[in-house]
ZAVEX-575775 format. One line per field, with one value per residue: x, y, z of N, C-alpha, C in turn; residue in three letters; chain; residue number from 1. Coordinates in Angstrom, 3 decimals. Atoms other than C-alpha are relative to their C-alpha. Layout:
BEGIN
n.X <- c(X,...)
n.Y <- c(Y,...)
n.Z <- c(Z,...)
ca.X <- c(X,...)
ca.Y <- c(Y,...)
ca.Z <- c(Z,...)
c.X <- c(X,...)
c.Y <- c(Y,...)
c.Z <- c(Z,...)
code <- c(Ala,...)
unit <- c(A,...)
pos <- c(NUM,...)
//
This chain:
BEGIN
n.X <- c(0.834,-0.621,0.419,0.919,-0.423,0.651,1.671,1.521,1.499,0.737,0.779,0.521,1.131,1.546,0.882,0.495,-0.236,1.063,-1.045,-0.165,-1.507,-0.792,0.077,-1.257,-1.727,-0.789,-1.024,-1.340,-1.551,-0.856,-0.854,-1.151,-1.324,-0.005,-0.256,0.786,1.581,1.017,1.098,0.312,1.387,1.279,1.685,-0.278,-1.261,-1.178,-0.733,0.873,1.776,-0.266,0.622,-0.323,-0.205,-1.023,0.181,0.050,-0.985,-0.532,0.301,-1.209,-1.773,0.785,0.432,-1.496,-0.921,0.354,-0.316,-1.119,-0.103,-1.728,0.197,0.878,1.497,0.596,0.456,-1.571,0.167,1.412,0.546,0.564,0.984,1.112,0.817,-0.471,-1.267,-0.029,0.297,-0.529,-0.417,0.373,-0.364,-1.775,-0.613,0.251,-0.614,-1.376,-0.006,0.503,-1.237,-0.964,-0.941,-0.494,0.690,-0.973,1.173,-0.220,1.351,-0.234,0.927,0.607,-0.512,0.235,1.158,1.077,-0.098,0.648,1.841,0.192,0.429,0.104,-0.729,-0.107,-1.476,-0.818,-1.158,-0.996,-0.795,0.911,-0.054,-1.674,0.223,0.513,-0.436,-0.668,0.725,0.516,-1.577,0.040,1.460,-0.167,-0.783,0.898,0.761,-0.927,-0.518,1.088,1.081,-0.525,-1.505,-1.219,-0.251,-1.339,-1.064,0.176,0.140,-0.888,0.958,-0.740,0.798,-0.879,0.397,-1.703,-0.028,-1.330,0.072,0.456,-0.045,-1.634,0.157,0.885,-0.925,-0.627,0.749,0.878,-0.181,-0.861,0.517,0.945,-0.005,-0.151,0.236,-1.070,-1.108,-1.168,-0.758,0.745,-0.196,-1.232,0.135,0.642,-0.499,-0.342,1.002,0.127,-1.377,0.507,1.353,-1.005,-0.868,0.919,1.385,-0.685,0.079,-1.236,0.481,-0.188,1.644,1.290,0.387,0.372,1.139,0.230,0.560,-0.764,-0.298,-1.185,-1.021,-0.324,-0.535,-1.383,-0.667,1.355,-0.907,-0.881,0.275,0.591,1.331,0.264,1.545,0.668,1.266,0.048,1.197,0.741,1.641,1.201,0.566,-0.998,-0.976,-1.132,-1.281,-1.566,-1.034,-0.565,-0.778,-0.804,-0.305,-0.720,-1.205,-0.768,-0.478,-0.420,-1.112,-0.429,-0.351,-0.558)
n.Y <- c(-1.194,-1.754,-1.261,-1.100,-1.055,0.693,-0.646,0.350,0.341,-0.325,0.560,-0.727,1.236,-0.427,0.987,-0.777,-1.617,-0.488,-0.381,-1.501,0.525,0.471,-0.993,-0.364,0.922,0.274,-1.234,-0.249,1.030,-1.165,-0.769,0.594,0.491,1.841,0.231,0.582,-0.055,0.715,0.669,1.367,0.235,1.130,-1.075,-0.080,-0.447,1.140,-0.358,-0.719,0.015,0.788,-0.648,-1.319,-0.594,0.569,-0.773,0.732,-0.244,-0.819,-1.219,-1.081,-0.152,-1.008,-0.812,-0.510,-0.431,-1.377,-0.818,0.262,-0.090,0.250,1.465,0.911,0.390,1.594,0.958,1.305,-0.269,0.075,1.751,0.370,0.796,-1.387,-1.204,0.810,-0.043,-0.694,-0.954,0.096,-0.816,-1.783,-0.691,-0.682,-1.455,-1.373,-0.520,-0.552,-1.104,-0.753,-0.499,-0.355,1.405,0.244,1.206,1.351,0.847,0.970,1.435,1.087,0.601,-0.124,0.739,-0.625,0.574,-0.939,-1.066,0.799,0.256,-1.189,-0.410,1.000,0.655,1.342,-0.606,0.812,1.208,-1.034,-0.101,-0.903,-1.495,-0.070,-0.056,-0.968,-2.061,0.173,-0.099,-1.497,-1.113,-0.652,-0.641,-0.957,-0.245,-0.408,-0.627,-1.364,0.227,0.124,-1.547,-1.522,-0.528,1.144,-0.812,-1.174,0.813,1.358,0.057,1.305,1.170,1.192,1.353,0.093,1.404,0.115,1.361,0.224,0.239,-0.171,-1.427,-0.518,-0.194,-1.271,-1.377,-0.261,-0.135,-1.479,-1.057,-1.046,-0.006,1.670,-0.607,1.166,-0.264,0.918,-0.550,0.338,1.665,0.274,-1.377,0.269,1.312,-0.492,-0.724,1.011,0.685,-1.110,0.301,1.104,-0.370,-0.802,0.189,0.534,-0.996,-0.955,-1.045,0.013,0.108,-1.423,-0.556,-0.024,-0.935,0.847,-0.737,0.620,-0.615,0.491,-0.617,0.166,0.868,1.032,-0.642,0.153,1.569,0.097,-0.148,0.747,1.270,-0.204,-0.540,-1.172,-0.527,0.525,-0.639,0.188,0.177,-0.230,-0.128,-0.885,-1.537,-0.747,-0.072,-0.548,0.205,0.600,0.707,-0.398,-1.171,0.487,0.780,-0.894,-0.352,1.309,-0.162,-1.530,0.216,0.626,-1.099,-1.320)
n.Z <- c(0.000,-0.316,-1.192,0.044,-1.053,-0.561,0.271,-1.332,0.491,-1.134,0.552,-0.645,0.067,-0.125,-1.280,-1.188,-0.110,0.754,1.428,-0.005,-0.850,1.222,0.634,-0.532,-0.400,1.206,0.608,-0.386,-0.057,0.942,-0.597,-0.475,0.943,0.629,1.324,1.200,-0.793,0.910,-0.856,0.603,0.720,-0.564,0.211,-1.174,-0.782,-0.360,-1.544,-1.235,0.276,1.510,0.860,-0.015,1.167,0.758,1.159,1.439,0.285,1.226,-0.217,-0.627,0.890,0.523,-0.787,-0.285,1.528,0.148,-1.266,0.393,1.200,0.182,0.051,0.993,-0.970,0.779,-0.623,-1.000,1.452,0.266,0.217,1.026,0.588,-0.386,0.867,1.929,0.866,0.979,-0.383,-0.517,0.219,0.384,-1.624,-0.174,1.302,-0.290,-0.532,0.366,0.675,-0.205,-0.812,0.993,0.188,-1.543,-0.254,-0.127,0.072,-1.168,0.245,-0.702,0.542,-0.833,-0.814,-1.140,0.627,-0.324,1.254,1.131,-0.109,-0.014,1.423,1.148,0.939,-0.651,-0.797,0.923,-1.016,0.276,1.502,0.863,0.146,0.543,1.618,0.593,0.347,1.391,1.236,0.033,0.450,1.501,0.582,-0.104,1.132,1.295,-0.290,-0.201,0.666,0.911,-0.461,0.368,0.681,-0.698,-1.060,0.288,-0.367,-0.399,-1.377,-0.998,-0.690,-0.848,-0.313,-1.383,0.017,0.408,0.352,1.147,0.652,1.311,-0.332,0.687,1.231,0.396,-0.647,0.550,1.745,0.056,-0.976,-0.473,-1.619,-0.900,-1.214,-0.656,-1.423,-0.745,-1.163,0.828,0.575,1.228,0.996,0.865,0.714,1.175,1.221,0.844,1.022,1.261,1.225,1.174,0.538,1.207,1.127,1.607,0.578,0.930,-0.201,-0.986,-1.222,-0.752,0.158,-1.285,-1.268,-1.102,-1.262,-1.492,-1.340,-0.990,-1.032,0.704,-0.405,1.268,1.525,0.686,0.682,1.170,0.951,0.944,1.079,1.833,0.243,0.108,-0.341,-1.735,-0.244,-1.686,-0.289,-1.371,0.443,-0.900,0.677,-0.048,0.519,-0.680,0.775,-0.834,0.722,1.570,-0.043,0.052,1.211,1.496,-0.322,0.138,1.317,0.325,-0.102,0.705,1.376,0.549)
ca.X <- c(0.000,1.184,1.867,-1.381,-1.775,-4.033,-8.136,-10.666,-14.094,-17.077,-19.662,-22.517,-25.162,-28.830,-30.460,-31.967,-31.484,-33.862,-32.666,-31.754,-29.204,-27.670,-27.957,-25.640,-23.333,-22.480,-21.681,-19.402,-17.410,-16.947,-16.065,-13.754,-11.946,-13.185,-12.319,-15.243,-19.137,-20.955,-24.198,-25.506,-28.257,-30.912,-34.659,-34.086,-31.522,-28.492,-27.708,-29.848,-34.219,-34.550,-37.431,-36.013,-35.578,-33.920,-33.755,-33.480,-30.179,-29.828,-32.711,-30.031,-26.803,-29.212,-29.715,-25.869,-24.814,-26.521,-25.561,-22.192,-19.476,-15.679,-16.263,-16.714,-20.429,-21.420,-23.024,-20.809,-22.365,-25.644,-27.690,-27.997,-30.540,-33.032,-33.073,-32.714,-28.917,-29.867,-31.853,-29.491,-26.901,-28.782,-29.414,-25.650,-24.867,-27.272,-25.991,-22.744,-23.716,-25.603,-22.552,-20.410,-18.293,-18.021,-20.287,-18.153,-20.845,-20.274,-22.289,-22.297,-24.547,-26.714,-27.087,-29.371,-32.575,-35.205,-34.679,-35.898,-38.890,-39.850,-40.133,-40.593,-37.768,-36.534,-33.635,-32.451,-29.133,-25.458,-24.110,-27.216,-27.143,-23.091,-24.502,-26.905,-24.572,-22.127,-24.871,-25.485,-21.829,-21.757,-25.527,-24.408,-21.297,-23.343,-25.736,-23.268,-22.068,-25.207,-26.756,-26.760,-25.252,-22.226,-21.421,-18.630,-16.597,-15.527,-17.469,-15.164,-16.736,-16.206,-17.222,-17.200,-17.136,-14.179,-15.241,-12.495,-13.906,-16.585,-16.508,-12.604,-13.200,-15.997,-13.140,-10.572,-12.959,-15.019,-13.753,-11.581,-12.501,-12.362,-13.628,-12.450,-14.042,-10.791,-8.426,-4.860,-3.650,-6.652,-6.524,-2.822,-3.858,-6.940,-4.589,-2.866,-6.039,-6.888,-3.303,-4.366,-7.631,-5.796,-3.393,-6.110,-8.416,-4.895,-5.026,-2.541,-3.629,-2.281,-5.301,-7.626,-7.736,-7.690,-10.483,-11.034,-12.743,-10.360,-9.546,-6.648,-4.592,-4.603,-3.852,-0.570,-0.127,-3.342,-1.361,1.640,-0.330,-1.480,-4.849,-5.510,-8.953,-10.153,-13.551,-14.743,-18.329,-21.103,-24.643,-27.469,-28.943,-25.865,-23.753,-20.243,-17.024,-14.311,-12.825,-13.133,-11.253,-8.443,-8.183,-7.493,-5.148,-3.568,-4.093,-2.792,0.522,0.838,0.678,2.684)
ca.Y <- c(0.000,3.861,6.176,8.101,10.976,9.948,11.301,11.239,10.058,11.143,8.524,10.499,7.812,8.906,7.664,9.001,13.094,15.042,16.734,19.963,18.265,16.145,19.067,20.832,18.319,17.776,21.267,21.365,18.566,20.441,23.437,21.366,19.991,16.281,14.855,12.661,12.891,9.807,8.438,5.074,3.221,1.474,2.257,1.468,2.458,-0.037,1.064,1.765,2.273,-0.496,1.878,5.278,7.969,7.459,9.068,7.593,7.631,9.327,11.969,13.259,12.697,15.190,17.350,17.073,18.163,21.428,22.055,21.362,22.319,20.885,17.599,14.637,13.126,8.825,6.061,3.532,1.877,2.269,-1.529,-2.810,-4.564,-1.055,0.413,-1.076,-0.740,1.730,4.370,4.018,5.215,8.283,9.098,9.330,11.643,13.695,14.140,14.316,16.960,18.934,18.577,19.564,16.414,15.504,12.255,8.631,5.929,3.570,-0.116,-2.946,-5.990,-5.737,-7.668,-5.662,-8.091,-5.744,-3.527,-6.200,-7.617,-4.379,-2.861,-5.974,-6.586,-10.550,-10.835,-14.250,-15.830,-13.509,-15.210,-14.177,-10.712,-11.126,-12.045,-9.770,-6.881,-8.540,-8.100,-4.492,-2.538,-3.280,-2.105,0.787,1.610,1.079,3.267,6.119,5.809,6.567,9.777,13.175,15.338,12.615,12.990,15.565,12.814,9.018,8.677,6.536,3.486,1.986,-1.350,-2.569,-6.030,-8.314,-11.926,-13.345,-14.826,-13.181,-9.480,-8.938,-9.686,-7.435,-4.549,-5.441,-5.211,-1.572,-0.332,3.028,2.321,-1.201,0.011,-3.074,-3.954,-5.996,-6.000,-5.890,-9.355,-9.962,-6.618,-7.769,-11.502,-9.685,-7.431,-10.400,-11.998,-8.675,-8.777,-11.847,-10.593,-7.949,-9.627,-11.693,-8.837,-7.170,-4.483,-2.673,-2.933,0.543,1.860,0.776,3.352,0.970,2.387,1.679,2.151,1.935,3.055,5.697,4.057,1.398,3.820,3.737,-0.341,0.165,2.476,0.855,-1.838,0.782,1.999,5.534,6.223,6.058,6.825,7.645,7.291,9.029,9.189,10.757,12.398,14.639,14.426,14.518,15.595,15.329,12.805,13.605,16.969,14.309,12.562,15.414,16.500,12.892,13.681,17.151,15.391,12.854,14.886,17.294)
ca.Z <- c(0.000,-0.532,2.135,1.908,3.962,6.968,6.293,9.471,8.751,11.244,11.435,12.537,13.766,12.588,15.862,19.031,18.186,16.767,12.816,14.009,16.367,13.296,11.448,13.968,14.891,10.965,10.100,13.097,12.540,9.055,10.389,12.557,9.540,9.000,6.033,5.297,7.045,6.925,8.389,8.088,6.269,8.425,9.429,13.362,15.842,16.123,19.884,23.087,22.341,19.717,18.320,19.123,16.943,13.766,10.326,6.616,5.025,1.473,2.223,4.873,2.379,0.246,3.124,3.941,0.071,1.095,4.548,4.070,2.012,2.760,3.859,1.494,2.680,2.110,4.080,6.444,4.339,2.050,1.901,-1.608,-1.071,-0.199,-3.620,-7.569,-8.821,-11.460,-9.076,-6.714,-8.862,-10.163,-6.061,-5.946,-9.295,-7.714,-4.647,-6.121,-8.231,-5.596,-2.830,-6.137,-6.240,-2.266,-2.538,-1.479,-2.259,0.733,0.016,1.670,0.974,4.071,7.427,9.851,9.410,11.320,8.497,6.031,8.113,8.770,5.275,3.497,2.001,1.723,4.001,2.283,3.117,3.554,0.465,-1.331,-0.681,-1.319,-4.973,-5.220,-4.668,-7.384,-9.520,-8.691,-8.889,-12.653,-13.150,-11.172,-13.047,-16.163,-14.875,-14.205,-17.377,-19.226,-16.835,-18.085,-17.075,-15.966,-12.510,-11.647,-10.610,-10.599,-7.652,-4.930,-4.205,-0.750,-0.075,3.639,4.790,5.030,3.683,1.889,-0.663,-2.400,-0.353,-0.929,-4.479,-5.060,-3.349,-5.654,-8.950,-7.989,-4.784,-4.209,-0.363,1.844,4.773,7.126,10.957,11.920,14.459,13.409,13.152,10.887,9.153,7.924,6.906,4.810,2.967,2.049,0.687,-1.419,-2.729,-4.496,-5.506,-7.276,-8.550,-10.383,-11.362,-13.007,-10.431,-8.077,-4.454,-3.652,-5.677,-2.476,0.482,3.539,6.194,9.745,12.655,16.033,19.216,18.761,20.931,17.945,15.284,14.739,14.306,11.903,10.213,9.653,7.974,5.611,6.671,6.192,6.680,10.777,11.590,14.843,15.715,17.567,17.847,20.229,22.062,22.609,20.526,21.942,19.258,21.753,20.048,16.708,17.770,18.985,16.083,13.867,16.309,15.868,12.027,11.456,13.281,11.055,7.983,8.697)
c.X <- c(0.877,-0.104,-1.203,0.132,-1.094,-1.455,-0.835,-1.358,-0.211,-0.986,-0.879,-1.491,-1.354,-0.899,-0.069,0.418,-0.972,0.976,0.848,1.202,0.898,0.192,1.441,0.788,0.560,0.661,1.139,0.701,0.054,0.873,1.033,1.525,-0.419,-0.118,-1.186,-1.268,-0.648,-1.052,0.088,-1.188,-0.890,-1.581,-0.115,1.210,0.321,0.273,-1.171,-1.483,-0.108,-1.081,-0.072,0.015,0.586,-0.502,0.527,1.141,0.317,-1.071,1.220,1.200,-0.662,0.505,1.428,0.832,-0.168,0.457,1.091,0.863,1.436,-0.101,-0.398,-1.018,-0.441,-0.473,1.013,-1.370,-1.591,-0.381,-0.187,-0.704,-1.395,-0.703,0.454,1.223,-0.469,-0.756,1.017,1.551,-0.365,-0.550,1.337,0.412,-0.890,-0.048,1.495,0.061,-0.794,1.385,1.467,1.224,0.383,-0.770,1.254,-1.881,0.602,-0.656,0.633,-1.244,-1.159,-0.043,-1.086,-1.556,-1.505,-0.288,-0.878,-0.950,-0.809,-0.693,-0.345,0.616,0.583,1.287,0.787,1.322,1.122,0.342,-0.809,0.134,1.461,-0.381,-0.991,0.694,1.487,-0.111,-0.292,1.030,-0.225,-0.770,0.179,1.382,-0.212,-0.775,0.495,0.222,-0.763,-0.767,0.546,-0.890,0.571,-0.159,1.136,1.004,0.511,-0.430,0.817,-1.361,0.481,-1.064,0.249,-0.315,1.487,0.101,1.185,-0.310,-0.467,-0.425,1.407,0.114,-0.521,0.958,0.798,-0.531,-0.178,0.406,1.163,0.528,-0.307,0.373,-0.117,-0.973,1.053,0.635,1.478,0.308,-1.010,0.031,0.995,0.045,-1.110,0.389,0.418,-0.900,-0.366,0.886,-0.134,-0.994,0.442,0.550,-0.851,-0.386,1.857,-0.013,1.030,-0.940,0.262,-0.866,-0.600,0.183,-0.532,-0.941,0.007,-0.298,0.929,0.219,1.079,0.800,0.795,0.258,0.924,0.862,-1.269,1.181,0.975,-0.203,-0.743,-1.216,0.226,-0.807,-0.470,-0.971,-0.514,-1.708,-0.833,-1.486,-0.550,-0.341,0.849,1.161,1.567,1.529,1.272,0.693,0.440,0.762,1.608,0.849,0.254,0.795,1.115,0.369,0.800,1.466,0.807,-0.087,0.913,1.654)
c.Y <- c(1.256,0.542,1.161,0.921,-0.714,1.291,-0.950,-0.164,0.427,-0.867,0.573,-1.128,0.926,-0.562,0.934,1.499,0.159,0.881,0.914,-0.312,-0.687,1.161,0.665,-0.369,-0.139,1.191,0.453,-0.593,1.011,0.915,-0.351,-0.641,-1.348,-0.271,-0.426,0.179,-1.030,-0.264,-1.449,-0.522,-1.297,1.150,0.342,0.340,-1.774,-0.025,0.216,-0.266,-0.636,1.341,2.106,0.489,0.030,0.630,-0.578,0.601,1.240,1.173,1.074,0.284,1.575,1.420,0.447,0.946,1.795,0.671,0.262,0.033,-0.116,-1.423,-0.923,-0.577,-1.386,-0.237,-0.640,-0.595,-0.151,-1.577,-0.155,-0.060,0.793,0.280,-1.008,0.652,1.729,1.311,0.071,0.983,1.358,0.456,0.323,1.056,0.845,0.659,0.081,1.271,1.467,0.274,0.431,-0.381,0.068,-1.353,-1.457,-0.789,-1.176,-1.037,-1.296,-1.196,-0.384,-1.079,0.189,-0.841,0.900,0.679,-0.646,-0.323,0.906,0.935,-0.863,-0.215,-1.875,0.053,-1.358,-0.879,1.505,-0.092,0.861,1.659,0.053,-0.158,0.769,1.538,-0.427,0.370,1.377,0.745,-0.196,0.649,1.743,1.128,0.675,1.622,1.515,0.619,0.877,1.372,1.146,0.748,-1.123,0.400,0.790,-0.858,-1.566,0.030,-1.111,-0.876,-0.295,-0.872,-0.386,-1.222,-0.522,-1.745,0.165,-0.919,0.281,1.874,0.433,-0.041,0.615,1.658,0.064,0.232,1.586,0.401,1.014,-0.485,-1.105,0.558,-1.678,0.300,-1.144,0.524,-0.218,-1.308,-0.375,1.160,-0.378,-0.931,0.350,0.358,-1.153,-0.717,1.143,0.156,-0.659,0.011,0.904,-0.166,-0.811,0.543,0.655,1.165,0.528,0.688,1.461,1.172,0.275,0.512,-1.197,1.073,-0.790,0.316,-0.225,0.634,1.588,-0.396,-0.991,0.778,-0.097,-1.198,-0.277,0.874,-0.113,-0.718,0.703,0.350,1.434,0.725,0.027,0.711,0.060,0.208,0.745,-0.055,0.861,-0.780,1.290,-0.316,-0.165,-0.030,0.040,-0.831,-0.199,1.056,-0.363,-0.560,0.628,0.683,-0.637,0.464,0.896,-0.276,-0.871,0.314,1.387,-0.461)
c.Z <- c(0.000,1.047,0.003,1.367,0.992,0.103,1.611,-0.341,1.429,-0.891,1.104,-0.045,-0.333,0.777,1.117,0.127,-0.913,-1.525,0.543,0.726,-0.746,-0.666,0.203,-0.007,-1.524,-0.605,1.031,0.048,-1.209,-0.105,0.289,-0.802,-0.398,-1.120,-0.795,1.166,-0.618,1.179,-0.248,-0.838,0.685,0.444,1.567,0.823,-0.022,2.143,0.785,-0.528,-1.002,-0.729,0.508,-1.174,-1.040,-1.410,-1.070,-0.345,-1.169,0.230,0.545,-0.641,-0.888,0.808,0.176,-1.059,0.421,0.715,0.678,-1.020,-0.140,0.268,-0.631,0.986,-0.741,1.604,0.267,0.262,-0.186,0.147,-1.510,-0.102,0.227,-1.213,-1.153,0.289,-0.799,1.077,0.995,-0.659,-0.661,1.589,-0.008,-1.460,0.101,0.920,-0.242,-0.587,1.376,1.473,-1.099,0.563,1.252,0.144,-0.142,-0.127,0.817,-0.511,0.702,-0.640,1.210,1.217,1.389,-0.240,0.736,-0.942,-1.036,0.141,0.142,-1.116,-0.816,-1.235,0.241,0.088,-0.682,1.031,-0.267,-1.196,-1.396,-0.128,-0.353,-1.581,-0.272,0.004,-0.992,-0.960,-0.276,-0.448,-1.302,-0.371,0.490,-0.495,-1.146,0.095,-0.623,-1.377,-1.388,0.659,-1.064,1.051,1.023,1.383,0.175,0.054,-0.416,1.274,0.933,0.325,1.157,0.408,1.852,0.391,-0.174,-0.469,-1.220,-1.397,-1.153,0.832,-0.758,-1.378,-0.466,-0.249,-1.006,-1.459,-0.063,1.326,-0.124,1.269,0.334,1.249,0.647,1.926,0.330,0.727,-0.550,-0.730,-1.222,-1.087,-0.745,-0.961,-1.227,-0.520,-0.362,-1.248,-1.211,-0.519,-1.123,-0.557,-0.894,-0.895,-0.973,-0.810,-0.901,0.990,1.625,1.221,0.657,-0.546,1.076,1.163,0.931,1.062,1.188,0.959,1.668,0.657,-0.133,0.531,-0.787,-1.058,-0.544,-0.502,-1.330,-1.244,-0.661,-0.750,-1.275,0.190,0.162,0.348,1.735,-0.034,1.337,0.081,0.818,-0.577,1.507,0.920,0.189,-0.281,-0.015,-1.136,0.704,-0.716,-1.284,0.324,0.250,-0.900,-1.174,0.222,-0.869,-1.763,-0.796,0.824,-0.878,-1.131,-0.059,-0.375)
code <- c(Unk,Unk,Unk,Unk,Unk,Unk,Unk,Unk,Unk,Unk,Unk,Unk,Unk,Unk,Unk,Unk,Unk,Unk,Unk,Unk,Unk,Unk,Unk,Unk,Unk,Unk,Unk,Unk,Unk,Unk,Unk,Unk,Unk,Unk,Unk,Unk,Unk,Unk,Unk,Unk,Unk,Unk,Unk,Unk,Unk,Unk,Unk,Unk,Unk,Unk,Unk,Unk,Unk,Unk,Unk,Unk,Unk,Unk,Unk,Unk,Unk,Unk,Unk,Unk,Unk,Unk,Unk,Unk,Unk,Unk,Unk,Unk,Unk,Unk,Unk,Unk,Unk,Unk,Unk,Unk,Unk,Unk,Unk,Unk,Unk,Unk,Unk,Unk,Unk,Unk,Unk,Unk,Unk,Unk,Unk,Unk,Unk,Unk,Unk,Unk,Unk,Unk,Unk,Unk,Unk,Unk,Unk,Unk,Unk,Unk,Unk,Unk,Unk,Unk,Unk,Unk,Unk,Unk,Unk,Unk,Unk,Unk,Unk,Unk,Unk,Unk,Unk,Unk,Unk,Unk,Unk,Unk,Unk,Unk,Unk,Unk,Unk,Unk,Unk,Unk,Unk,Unk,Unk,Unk,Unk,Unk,Unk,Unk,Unk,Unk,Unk,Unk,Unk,Unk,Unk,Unk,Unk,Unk,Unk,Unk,Unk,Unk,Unk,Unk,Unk,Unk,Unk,Unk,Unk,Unk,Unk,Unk,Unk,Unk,Unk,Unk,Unk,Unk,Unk,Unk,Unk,Unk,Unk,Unk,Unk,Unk,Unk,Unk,Unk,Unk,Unk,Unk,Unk,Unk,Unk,Unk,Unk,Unk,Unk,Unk,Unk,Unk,Unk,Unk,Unk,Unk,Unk,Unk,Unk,Unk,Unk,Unk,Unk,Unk,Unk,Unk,Unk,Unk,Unk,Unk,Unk,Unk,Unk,Unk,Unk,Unk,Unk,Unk,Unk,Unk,Unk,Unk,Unk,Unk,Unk,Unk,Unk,Unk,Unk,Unk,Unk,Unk,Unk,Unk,Unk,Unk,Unk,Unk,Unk,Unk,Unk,Unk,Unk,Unk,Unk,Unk)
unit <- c(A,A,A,A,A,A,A,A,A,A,A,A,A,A,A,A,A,A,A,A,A,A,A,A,A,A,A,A,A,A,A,A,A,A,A,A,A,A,A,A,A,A,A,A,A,A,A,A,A,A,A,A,A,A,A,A,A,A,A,A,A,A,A,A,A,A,A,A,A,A,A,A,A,A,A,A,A,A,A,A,A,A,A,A,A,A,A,A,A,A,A,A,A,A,A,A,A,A,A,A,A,A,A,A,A,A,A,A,A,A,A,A,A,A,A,A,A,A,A,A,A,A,A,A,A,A,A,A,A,A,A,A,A,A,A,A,A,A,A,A,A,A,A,A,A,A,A,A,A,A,A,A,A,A,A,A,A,A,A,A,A,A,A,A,A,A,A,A,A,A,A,A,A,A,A,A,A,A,A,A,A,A,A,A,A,A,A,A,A,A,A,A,A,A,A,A,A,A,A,A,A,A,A,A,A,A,A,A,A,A,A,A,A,A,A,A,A,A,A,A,A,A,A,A,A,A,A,A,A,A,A,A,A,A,A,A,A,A,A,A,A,A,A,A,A,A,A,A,A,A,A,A,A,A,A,A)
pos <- c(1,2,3,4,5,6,7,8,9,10,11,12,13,14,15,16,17,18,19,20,21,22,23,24,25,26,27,28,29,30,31,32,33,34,35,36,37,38,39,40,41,42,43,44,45,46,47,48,49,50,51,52,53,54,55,56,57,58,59,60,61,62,63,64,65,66,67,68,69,70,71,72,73,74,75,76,77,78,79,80,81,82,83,84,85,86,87,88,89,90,91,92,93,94,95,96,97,98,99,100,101,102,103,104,105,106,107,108,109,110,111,112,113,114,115,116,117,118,119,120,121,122,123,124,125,126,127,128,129,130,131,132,133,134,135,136,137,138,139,140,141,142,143,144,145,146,147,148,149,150,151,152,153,154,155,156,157,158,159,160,161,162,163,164,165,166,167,168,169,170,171,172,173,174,175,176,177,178,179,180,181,182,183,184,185,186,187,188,189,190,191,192,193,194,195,196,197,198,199,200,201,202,203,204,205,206,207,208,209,210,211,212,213,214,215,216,217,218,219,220,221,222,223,224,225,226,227,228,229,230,231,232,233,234,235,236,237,238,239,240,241,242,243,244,245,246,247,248,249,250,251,252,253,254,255,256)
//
């Protein structure tokens, strides 16, 4: 992997705060400097009041293009299996175009099954949804390919997930971005496996922006192995950036 410079993600949970408090908290991490602003994509809270408050993903990426205007803005990560392939990528080339080129298209192949019985989608098996979001990146590619007006950008893809067989392959085909949830020792043995995913696909591994979520205590053996990306997490109902303000200490030392 290249020495990239090291980028802070804020994963700003959409759960138990009311908008106006997301609202806030996202334009001051901005302010603050964070590299990337993401939410997530489910219908219920992950944490604390299973049916607390909670807010829909790409409306708010929308909402973010507007209200915000230094920070790139995606999902950690969107669900495939929510929207068709093909609307899916015209949602993203038009918040790409309306945050004028700051959109990362995060995806994952989903996992959160409330979500599915819930709305009535069919939740299936993992591998399944692992092949149905095989089937989607090209359609959304295609897609891209074919809007007018283009989007401003190659939009970055990141994929997140760390199966080694048919996730890591997906990463080395269409991802910019493998946002990993490992702990070192596995974090190191996965790059290995995407090495070889690479080297099949024809493609050089220092392309893919390693991501990661971790303590920072752990930052610095993350980053020797080459991740770049760290994301630090919060949600509601108060907000607290303390530690994103650390972490861009941490970052603004290691770039300089």
């Amino acid at each position: 992997m290249i020495d990239r410079p090291v980028r802070i993600g804020l994963q700003l949970q959409p759960q138990h705060m009311d908008y106006a408090t997301i609202r806030r908290t996202a334009s001051e991490a901005d302010e603050l400097g964070v590299d990337i602003l993401f939410n997530w994509d489910h219908f219920y809270p992950l944490y604390g009041e299973r049916d607390g408050l909670h807010f829909e993903c790409w409306t708010m990426l929308a909402a973010w293009a507007e209200s915000t205007s230094r920070a790139e803005i995606g999902a950690l990560v969107s669900c495939n299996s929510y929207r068709n392939p093909d609307l899916l990528a015209d949602m993203a080339r038009t918040v790409d175009h309306i945050s004028d080129g700051r959109l990362i298209l995060g995806i994952g192949s989903g996992w959160f099954e409330r979500d599915y019985t819930e709305y009535g989608y069919e939740f299936g098996t993992a591998g399944g949804r692992l092949d149905d979001l095989a089937a989607a990146l090209p359609r959304i590619e295609s897609r891209w390919a074919k809007l007018n007006p283009a989007p401003t950008r190659k939009i970055p893809v990141l994929i997140g997930g760390g199966g080694e067989k048919k996730t890591l392959r997906l990463v080395a085909r269409h991802a910019g971005i493998w946002h990993s949830f490992a702990d070192a020792p596995t974090l190191e043995r996965k790059l290995g496996i995407l090495r070889e995913h690479c080297a099949a696909v024809g493609r050089d591994p220092a392309e893919i922006e390693v991501s990661v979520e971790v303590d920072l205590s752990g930052a610095e053996q993350m980053r020797s192995l080459g991740a770049s990306l760290f994301t630090v997490g919060v949600g509601g109902p108060k907000p607290d950036l303390g530690p994103l303000r650390e972490w861009l200490s941490w970052r603004d030392e290691q770039n300089s």
